[in-house]
N, CA, C and O of each residue as an XYZ file, in Angstrom:
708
protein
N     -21.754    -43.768    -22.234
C     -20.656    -44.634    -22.607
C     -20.837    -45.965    -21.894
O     -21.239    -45.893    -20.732
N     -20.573    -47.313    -22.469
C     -20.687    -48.220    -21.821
C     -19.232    -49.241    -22.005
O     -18.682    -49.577    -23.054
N     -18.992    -49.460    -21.082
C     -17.663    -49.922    -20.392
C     -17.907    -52.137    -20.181
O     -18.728    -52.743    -19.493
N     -17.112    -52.531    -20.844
C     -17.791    -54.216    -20.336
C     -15.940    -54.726    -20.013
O     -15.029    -54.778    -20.839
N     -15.889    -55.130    -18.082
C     -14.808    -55.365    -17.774
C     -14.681    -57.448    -18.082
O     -15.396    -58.080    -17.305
N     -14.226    -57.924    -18.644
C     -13.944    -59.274    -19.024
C     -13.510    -60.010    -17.421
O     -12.466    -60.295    -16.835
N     -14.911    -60.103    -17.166
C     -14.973    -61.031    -15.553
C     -16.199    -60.777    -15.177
O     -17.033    -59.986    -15.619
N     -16.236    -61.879    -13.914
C     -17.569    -61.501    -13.193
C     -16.852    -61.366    -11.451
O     -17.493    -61.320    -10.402
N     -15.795    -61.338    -11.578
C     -15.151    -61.783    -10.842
C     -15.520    -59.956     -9.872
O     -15.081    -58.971    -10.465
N     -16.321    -59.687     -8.421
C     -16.736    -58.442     -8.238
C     -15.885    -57.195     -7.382
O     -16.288    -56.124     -6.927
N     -14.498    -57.855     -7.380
C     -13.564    -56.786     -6.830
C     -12.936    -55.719     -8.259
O     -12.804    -54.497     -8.326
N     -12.613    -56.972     -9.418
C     -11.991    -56.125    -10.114
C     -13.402    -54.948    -10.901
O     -13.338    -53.764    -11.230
N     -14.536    -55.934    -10.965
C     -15.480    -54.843    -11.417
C     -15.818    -53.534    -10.740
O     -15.955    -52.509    -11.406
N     -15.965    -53.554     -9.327
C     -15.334    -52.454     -8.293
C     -14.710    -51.846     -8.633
O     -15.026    -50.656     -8.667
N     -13.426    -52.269     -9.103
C     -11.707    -51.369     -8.663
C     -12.001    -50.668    -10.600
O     -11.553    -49.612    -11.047
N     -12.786    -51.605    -11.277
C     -13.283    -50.387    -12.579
C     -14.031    -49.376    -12.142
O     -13.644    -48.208    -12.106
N     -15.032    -49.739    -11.823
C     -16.233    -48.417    -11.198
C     -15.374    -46.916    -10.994
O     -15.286    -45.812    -11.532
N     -14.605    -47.972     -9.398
C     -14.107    -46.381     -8.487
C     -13.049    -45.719     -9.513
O     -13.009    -44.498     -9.667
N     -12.127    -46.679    -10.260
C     -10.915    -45.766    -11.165
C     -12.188    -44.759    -12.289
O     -12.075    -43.563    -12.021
N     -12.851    -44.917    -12.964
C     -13.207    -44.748    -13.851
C     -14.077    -43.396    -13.727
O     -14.099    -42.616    -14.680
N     -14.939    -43.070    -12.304
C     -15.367    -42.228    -12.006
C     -14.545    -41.333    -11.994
O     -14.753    -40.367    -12.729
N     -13.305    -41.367    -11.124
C     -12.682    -40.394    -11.160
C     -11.908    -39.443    -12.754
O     -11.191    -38.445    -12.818
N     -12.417    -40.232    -13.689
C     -12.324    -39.564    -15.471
C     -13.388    -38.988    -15.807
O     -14.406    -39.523    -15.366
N     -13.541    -37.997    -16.493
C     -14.563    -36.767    -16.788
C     -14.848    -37.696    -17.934
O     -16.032    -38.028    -17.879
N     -14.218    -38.251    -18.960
C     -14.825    -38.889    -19.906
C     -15.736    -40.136    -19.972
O     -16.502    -40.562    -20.837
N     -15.337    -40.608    -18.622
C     -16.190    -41.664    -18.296
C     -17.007    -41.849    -17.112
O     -17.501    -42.925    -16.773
N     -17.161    -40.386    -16.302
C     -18.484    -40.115    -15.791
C     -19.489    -40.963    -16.153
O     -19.598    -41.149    -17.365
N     -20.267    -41.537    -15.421
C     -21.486    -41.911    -15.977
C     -21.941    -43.272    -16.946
O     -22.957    -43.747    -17.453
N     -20.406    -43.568    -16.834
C     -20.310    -44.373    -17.608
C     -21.491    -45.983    -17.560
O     -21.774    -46.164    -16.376
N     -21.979    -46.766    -18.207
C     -22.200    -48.082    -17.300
C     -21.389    -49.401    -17.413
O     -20.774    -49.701    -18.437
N     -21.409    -49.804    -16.828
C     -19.914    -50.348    -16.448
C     -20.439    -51.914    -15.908
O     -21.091    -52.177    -14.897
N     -19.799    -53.030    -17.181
C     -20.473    -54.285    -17.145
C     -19.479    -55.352    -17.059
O     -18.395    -55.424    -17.638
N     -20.022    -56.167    -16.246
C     -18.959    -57.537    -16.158
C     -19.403    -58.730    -17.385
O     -20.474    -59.333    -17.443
N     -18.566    -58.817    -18.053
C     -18.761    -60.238    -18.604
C     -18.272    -61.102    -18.522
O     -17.050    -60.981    -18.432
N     -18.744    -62.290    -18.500
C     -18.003    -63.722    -18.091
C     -17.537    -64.211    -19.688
O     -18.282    -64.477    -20.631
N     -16.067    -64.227    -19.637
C     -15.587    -64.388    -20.748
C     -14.068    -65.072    -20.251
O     -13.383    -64.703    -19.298
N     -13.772    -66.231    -21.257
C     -12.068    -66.917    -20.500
C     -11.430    -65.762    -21.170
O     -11.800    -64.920    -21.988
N     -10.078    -66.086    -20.377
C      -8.600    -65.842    -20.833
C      -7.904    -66.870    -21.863
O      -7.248    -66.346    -22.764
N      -7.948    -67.718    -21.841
C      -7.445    -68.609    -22.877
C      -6.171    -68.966    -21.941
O      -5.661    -69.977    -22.423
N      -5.507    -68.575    -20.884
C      -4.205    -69.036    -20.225
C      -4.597    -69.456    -19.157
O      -5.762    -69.355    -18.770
N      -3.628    -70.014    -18.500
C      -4.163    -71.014    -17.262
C      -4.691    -70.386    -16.166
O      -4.892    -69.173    -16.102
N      -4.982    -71.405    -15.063
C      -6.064    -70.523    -14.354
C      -4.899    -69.613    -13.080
O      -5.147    -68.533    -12.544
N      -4.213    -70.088    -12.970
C      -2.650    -69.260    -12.634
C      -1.614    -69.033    -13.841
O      -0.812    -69.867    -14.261
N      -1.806    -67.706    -14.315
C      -0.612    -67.720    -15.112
C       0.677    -67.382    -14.375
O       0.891    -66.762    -13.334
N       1.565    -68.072    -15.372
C       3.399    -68.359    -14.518
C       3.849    -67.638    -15.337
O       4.539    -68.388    -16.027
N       3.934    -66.476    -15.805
C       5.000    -65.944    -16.491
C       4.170    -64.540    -16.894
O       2.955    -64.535    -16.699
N       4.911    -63.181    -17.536
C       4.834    -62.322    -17.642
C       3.522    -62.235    -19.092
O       2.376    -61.792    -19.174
N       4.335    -62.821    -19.906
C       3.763    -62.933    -21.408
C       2.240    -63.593    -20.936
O       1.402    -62.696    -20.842
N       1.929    -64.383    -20.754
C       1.148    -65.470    -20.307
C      -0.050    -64.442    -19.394
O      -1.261    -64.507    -19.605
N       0.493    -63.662    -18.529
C      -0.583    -63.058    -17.673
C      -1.023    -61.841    -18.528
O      -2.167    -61.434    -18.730
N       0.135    -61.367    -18.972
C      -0.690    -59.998    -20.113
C      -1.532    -60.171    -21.026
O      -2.433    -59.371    -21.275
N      -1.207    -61.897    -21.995
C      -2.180    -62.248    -22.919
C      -2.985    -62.647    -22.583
O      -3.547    -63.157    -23.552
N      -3.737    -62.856    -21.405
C      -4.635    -62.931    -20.395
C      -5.505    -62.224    -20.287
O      -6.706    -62.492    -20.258
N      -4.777    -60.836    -20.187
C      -5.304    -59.740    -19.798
C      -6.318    -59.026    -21.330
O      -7.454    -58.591    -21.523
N      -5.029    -59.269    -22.151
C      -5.351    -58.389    -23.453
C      -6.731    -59.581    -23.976
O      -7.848    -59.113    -24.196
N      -6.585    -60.425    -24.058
C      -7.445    -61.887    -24.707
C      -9.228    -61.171    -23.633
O     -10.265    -60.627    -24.014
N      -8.760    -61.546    -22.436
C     -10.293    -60.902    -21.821
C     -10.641    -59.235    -22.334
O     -11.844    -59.097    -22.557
N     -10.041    -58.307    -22.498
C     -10.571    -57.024    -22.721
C     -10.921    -57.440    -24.425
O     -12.022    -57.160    -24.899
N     -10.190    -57.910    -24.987
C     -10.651    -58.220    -26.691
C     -12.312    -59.263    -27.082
O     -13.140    -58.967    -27.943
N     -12.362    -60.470    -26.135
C     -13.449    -61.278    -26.177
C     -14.436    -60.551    -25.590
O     -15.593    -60.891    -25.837
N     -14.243    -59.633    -24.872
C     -15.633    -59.198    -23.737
C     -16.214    -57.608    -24.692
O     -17.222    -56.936    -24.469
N     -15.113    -57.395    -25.786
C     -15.769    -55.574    -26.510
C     -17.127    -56.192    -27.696
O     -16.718    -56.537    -28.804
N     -18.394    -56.287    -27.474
C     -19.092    -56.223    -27.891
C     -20.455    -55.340    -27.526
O     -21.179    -55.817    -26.652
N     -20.764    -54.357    -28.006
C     -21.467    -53.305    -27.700
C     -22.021    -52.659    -26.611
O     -23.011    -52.475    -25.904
N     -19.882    -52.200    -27.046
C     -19.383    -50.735    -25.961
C     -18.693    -50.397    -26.519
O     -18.237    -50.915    -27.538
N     -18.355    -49.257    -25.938
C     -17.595    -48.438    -26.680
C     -15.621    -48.552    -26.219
O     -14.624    -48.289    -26.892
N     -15.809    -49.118    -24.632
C     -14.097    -49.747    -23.629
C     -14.733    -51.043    -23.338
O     -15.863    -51.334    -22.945
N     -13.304    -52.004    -23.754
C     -13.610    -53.372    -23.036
C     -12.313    -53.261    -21.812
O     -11.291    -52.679    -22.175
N     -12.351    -53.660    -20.789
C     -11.149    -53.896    -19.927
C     -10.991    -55.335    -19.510
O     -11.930    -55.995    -19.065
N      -9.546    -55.881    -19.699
C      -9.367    -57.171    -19.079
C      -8.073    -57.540    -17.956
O      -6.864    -57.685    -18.136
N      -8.804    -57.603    -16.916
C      -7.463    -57.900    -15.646
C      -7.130    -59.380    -15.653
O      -7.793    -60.384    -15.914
N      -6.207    -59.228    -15.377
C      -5.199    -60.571    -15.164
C      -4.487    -60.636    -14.215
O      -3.774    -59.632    -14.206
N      -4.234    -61.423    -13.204
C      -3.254    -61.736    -12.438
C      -2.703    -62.771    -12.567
O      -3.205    -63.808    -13.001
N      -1.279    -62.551    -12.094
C      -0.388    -63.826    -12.300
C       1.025    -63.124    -11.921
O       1.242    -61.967    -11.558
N       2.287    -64.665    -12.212
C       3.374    -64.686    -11.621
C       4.533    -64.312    -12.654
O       4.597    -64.892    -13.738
N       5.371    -63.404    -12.315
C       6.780    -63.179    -13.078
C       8.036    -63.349    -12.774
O       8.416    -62.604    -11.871
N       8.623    -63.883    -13.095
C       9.979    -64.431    -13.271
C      10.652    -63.091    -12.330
O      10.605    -61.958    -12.809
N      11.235    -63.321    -11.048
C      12.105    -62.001    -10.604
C      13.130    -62.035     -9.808
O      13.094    -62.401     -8.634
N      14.424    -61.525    -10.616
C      15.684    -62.212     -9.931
C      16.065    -61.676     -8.868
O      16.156    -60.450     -8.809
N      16.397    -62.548     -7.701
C      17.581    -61.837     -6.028
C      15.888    -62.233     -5.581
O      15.987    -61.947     -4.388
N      14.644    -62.625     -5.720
C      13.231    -62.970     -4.415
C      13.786    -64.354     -4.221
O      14.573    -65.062     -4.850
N      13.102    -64.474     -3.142
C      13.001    -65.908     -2.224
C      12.672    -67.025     -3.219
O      13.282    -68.071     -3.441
N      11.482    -66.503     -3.794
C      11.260    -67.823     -4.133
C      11.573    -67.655     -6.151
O      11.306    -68.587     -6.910
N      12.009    -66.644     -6.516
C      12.231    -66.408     -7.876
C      10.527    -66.147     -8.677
O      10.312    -66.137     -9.889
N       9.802    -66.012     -7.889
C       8.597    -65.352     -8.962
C       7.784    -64.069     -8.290
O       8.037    -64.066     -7.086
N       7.237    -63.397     -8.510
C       5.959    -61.865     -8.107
C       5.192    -61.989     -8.880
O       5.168    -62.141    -10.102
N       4.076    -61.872     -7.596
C       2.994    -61.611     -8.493
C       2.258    -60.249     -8.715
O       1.948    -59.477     -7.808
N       2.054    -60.088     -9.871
C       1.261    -58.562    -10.380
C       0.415    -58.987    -10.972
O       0.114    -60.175    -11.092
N      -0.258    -57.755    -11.578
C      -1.760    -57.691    -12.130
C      -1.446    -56.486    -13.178
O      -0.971    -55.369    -12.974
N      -1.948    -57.207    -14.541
C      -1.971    -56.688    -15.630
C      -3.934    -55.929    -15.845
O      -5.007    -56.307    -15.375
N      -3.562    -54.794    -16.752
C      -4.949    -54.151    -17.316
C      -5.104    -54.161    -18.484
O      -4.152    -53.658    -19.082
N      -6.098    -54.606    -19.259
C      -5.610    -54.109    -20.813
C      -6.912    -53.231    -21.404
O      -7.972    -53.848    -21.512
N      -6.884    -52.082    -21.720
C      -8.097    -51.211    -21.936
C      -8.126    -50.883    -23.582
O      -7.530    -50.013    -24.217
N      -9.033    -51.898    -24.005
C      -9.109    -52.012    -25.623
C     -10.506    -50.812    -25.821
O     -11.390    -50.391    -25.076
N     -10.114    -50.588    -27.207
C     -11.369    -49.633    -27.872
C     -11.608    -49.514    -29.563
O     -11.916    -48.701    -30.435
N     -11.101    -51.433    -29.285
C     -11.864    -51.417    -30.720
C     -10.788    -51.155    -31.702
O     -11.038    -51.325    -32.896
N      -9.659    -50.774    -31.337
C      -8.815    -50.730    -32.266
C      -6.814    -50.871    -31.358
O      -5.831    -51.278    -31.978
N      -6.803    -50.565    -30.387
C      -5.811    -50.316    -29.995
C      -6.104    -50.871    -28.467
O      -7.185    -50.963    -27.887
N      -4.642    -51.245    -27.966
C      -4.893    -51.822    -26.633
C      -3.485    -51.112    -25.955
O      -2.377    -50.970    -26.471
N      -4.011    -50.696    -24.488
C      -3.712    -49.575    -23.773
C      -3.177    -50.787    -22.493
O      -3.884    -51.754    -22.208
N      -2.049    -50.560    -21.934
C      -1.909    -51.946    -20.825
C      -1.087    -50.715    -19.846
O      -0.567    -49.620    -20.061
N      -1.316    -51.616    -18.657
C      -0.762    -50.849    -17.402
C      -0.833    -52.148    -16.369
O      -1.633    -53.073    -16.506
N       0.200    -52.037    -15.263
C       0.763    -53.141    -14.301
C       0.474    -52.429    -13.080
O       0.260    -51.217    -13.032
N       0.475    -53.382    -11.890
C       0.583    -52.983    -10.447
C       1.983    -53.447    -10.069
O       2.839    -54.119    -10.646
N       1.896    -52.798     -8.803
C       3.264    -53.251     -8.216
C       2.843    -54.703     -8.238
O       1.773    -55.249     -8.510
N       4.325    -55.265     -7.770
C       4.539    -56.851     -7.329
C       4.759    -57.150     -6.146
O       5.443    -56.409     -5.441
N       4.332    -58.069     -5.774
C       4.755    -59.184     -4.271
C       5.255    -59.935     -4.494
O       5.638    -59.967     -5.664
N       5.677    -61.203     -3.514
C       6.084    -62.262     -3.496
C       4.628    -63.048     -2.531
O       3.942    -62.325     -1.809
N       4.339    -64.515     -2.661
C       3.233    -64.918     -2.203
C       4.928    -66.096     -1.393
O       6.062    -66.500     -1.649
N       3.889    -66.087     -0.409
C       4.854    -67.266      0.596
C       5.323    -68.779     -0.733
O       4.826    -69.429     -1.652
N       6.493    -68.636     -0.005
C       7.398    -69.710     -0.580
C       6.783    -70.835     -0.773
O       6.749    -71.167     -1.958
N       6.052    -71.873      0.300
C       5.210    -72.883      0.058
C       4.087    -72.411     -0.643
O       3.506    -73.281     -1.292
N       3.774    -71.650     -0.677
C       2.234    -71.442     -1.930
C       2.755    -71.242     -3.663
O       1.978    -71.322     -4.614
N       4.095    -70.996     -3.756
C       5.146    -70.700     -4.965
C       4.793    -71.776     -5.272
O       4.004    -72.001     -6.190
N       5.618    -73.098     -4.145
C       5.966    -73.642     -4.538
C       4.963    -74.981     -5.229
O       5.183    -75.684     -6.215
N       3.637    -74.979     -4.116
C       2.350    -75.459     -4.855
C       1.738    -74.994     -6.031
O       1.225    -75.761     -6.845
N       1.765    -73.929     -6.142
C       1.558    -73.290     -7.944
C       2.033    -74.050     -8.896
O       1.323    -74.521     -9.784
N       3.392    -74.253     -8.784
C       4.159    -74.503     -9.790
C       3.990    -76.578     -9.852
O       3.610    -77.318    -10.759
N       4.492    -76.874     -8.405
C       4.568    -78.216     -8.155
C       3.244    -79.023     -8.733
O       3.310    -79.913     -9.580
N       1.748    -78.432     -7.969
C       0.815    -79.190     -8.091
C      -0.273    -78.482     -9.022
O      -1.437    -78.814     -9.247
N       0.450    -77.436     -9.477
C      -0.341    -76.887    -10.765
C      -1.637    -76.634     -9.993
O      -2.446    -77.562     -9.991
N      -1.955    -75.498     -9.328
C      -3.175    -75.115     -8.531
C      -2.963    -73.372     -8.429
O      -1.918    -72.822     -8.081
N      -4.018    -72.804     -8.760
C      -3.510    -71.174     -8.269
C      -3.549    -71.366     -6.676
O      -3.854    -72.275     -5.904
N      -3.084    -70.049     -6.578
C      -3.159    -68.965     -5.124
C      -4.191    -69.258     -4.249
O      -4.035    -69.633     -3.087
N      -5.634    -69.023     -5.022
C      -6.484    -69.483     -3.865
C      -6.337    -70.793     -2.973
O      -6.498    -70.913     -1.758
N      -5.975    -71.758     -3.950
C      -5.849    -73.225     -3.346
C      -4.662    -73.623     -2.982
O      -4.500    -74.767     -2.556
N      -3.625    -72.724     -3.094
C      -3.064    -73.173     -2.266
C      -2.924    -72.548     -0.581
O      -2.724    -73.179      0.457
N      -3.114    -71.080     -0.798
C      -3.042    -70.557      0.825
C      -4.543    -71.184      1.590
O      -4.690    -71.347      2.802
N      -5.941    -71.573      0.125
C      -6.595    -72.436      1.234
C      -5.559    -73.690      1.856
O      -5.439    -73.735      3.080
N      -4.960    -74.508      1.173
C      -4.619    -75.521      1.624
C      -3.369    -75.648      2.633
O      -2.914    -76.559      3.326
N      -3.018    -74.257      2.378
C      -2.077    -74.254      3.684
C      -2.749    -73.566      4.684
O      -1.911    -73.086      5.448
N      -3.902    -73.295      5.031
C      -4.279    -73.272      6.151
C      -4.403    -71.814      6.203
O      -5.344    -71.461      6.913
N      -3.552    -70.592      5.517
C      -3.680    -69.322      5.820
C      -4.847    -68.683      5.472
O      -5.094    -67.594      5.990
N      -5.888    -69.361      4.386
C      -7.208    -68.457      4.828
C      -8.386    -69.857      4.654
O      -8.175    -70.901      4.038
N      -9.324    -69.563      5.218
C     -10.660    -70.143      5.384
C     -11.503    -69.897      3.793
O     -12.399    -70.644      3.401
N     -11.155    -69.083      3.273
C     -11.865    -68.715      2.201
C     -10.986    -69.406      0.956
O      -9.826    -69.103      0.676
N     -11.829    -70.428      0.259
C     -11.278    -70.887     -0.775
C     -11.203    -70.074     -2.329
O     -10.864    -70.553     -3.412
N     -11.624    -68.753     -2.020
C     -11.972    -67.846     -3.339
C     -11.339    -66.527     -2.676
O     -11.662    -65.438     -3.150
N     -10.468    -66.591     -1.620
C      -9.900    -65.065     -1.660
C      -9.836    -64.102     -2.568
O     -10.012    -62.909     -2.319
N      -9.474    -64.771     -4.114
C      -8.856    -63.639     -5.014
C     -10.518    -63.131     -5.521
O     -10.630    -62.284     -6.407
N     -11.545    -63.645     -4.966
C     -12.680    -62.954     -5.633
C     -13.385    -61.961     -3.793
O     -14.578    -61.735     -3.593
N     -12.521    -61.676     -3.039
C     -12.809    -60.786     -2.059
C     -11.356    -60.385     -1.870
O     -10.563    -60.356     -2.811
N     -11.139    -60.174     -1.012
C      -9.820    -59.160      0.402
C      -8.998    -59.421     -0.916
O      -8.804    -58.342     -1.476
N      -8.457    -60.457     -1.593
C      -7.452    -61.370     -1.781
C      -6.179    -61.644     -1.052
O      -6.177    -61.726      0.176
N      -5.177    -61.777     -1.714
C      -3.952    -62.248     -0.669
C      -3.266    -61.422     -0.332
O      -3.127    -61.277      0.883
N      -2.475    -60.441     -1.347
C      -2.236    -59.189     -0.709
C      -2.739    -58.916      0.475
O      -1.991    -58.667      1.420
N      -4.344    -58.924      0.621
C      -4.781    -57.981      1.465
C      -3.983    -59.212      2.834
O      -3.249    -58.835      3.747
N      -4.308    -60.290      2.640
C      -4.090    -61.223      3.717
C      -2.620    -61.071      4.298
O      -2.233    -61.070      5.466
N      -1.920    -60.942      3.088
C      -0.170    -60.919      3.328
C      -0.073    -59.477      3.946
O       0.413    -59.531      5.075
N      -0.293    -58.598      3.667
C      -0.306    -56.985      4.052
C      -0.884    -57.101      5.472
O      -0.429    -56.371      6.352
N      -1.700    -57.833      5.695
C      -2.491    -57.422      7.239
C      -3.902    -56.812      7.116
O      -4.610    -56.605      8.102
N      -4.245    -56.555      5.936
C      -5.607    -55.222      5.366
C      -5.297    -54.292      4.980
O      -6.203    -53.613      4.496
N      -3.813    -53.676      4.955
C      -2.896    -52.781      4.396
C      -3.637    -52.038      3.266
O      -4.119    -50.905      3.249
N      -3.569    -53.404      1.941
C      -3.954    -53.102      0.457
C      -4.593    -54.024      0.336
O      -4.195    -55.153      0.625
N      -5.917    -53.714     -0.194
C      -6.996    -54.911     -0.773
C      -7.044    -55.027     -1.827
O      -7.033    -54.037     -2.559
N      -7.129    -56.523     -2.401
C      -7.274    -57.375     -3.671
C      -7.969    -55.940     -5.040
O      -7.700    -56.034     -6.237
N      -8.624    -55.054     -4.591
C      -9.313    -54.015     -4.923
C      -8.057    -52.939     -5.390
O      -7.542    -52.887     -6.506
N      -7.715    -52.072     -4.158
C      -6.565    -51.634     -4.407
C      -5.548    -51.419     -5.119
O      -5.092    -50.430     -5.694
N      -5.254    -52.468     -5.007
C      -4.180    -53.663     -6.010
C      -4.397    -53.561     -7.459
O      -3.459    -53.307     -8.215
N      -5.360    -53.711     -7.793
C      -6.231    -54.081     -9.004
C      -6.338    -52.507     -9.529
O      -6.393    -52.275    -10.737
N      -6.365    -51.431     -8.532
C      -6.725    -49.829     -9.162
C      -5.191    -49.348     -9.689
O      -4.968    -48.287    -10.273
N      -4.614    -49.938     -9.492
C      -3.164    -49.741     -9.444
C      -2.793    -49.717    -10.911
O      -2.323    -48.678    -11.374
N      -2.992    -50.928    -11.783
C      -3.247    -51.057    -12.783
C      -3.495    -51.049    -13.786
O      -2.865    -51.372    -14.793
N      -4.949    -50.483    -13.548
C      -6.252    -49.841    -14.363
C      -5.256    -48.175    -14.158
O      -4.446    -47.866    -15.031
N      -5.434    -47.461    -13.189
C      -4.359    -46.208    -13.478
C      -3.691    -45.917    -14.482
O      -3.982    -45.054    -15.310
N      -2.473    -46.819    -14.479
C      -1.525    -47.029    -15.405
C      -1.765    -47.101    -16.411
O      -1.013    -46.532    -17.202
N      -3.215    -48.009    -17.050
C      -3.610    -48.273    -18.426
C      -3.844    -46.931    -18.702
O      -3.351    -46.135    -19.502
N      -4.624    -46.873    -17.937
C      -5.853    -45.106    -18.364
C      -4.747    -43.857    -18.667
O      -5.012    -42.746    -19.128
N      -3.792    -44.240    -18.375
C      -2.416    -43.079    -19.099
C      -2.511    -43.159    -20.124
O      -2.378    -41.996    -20.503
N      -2.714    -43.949    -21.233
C      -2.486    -43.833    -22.735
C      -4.308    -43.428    -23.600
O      -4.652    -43.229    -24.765
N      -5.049    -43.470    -22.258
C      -5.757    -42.678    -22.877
C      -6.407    -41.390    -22.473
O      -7.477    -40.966    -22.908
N      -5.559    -40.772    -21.510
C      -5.740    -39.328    -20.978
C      -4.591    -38.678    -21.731
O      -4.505    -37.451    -21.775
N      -3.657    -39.517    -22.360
C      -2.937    -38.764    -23.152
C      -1.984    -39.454    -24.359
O      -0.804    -39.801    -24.390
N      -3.124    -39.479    -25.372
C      -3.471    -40.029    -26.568
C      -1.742    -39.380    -27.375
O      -0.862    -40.034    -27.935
N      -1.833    -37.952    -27.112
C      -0.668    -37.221    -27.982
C       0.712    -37.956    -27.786
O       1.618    -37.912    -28.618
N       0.766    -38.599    -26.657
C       1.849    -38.863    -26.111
C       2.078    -40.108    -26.795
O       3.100    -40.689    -26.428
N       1.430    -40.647    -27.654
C       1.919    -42.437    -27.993
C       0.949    -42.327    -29.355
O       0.828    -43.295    -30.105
C-alpha cells in the first residue's frame, strides 16, 4: 500500500509513519511526502480555512496511491480564551473517493504572538521567532510550539498523532458512517 502525506514538512510525515504502523491494514505501508500547497494562507485564521487546507493537501497530493493525507494547522475562533482564538490541527485522509477528517486538541499561543498573526499577517513561527521565545525560525517544522509552550510535555509530533487518530476512525470503522 502506498500512502503520500501532502507536505515535506518531516514531523507531520513522522507522526504518519508512527500512527499508521500501529493499523494492520497499513503495515508496511510506504509512506511519502509530497510537496504540494494548501491553497489557504500560510497561517490559517479560522476553522473552515484550516480544514480546507487540510482536505485541499490530502486531495492535490493522491496520485498513485492508494491514501493521500493532508495536515493543517491553524487558528479557531474560541469563546471565554484570552486572546479569542486556538490553535488545532486538522487531518484529512482521502481515498479517492471520500474524505475522512479528525482534529487535535487546542491551545492558545501567547497573546502577543495572536496578536502578530492577525496584526502583521505572519504565522506562529515568525512571530514567537520575533518575540524572542525561540531561536528557531521554523519551529513548526521540529519540537513546534506546543512543545515550547508545554515545556517538552507534547511535541509538534504528538500533537499532529492526535489528529491523524481521529481521522483513522472512519476508516477502522467504515459500518459506522
Amino acid at each position: 500500500m502506498k500512502v503520500n502525506v501532502g507536505t515535506k514538512n518531516p514531523e507531520k510525515i513522522a507522526a504518519v509513519k508512527e500512527v499508521l504502523k500501529e493499523y494492520n491494514d497499513f503495515k508496511g505501508s510506504v509512506i511519502a511526502g509530497v510537496a504540494c500547497k494548501s491553497t489557504v494562507s500560510e497561517q490559517p485564521k479560522s476553522m473552515d480555512e484550516t480544514i480546507k487546507g487540510a482536505v485541499t493537501r490530502a486531495m492535490k497530493c493522491y496520485t498513485d496511491c492508494d491514501y493521500s493525507i493532508g495536515i493543517e494547522s491553524g487558528l479557531m475562533k474560541v469563546p471565554m480564551t484570552k486572546t479569542g482564538y486556538m490553535d488545532f490541527t486538522c487531518c484529512a485522509i482521502y481515498d479517492g473517493k471520500s474524505v475522512s477528517l479528525g482534529l487535535s486538541p487546542a491551545f492558545e499561543f501567547p497573546t502577543r504572538a495572536t496578536k502578530m498573526i492577525f496584526d502583521k499577517n505572519i504565522d506562529i513561527n515568525q512571530a514567537l521567532f520575533k518575540m524572542g521565545l525561540t531561536k528557531n525560525p521554523k519551529i513548526g517544522y521540529s519540537e513546534g510550539a506546543v512543545s515550547m509552550l508545554t515545556k517538552g510535555r507534547i511535541s509538534r509530533r504528538d500533537y499532529t498523532k492526535q489528529a491523524i487518530y481521529m481521522a483513522m476512525i472512519h476508516l477502522e470503522n467504515p459500518e459506522l458512517f
